[in-house]
Kinemage of the C-alpha trace (Angstrom):
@kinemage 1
@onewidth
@group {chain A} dominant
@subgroup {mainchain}
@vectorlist {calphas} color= white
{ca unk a 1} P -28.048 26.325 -12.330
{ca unk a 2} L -25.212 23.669 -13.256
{ca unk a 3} L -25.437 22.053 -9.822
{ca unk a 4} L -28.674 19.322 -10.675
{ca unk a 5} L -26.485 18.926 -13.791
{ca unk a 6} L -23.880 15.624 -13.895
{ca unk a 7} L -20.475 15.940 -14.780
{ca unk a 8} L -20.304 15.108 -18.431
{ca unk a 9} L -23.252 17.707 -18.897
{ca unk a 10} L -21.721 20.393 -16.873
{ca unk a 11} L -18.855 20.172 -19.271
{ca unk a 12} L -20.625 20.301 -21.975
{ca unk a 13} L -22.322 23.728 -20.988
{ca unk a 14} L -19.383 25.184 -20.065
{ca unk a 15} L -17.401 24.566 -23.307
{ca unk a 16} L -20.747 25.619 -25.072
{ca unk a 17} L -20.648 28.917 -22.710
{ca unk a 18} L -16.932 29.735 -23.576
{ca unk a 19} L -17.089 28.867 -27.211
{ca unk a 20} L -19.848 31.630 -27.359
{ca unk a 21} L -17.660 34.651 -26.332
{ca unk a 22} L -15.837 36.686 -28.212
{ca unk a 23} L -12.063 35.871 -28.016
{ca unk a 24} L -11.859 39.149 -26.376
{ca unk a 25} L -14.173 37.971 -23.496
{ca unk a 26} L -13.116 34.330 -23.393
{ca unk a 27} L -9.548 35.622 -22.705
{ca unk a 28} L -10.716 38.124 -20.028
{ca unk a 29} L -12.691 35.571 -18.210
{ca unk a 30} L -9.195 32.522 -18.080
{ca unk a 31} L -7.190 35.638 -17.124
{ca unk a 32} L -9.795 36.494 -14.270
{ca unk a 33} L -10.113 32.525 -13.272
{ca unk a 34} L -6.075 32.816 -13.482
{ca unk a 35} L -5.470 35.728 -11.242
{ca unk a 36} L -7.263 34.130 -7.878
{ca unk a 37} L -10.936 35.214 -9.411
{ca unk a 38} L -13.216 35.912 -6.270
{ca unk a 39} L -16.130 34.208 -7.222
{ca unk a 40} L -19.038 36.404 -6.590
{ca unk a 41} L -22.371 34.086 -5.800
{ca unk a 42} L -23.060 31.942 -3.353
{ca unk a 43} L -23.830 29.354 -5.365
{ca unk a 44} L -20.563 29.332 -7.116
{ca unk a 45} L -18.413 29.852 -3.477
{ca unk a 46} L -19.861 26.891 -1.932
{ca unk a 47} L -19.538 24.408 -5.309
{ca unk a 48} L -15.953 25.472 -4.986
{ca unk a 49} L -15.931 24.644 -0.863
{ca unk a 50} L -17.092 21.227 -1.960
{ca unk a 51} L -14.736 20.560 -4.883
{ca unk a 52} L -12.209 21.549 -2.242
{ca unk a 53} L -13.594 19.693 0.620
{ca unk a 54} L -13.768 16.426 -1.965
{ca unk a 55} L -10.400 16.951 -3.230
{ca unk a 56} L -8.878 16.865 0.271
{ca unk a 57} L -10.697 13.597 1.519
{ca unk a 58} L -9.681 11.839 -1.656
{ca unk a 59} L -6.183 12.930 -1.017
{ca unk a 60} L -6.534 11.542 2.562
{ca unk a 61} L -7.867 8.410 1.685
{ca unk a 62} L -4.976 8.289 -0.739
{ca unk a 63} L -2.199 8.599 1.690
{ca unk a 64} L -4.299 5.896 4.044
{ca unk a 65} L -3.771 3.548 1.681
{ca unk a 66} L -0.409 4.229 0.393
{ca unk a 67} L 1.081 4.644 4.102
{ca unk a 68} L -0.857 1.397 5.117
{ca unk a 69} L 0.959 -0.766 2.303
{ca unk a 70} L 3.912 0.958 2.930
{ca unk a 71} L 4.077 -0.414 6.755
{ca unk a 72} L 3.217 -3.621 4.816
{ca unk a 73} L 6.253 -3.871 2.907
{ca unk a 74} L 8.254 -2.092 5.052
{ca unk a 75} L 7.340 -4.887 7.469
{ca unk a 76} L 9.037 -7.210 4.593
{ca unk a 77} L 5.633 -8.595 3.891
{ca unk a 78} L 4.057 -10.035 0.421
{ca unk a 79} L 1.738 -7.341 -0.808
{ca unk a 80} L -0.658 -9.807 -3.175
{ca unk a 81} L -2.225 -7.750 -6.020
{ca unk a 82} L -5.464 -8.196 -4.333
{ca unk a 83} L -5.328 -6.974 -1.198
{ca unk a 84} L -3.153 -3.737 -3.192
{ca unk a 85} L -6.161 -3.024 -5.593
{ca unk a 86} L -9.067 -3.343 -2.517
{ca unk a 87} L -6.722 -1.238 -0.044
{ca unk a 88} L -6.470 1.638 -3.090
{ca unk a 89} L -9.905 0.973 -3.765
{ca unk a 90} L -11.129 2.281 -0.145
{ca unk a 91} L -13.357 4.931 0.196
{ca unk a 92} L -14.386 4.260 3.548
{ca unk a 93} L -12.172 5.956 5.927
{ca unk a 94} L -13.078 3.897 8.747
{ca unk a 95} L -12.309 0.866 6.622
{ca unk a 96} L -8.682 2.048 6.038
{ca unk a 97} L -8.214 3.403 10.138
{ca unk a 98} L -9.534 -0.335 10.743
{ca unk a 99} L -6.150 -1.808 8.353
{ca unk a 100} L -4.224 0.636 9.688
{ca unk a 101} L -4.364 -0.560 13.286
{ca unk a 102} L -4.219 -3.970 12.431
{ca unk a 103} L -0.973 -3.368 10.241
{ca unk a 104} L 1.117 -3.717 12.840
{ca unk a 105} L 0.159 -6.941 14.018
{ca unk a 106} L -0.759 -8.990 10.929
{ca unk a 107} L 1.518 -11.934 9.815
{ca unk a 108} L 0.555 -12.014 5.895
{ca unk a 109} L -1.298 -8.819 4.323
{ca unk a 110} L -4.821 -11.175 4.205
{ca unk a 111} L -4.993 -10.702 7.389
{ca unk a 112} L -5.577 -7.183 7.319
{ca unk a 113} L -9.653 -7.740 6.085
{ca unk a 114} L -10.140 -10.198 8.641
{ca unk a 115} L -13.558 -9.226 10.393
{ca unk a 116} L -12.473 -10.360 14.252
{ca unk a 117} L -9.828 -8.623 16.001
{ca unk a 118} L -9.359 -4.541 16.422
């Protein structure tokens, strides 16, 4: 099925699928996806688990970051572009828990990737 298949390629097949159908069918399949469509194999239920699964731990890692520069300036301290880009660049969530306990007690916003300490 799709799931060997990368992203672009994925899309590709699916537009090819839908442009095949009637109009007839294409608009009874979106009103199906539309209504809260059960999805009926297995295959299908768990890629949509793991979409799910992704989209909430890049929406955690997202609110790390943001809350962690927030404290920053909050704290009334410079927030250099480069520590900004690498802290919204983290997809390690131990990495960001790491900043996040040093936030507190960090005197310029350098100090947060600073490899001694807690």
């Amino acid at each position: 099925m799709a799931a060997g298949l990368d992203e672009e390629r994925r899309t590709v097949y699916g537009d090819l699928v839908l442009s095949s159908l009637s109009a007839a069918a294409r608009r009874t399949l979106e009103a199906m996806m539309k209504s809260g469509y059960q999805f009926q194999s297995e295959f299908a239920r768990s890629y949509v688990a793991k979409g799910r699964e992704e989209g909430l731990r890049e929406g955690m890692l997202k609110a790390k970051a943001h809350d962690l520069l927030a404290v920053l300036e909050a704290r009334g301290l410079e927030v250099p572009v480069e520590v900004r880009e690498r802290v919204l660049a983290s997809t390690d969530v131990d990495e960001l828990d790491r900043w996040i306990r040093r936030v507190g007690i960090v005197s310029d916003a350098r100090e947060l990737f600073a490899t001694t300490g807690s």
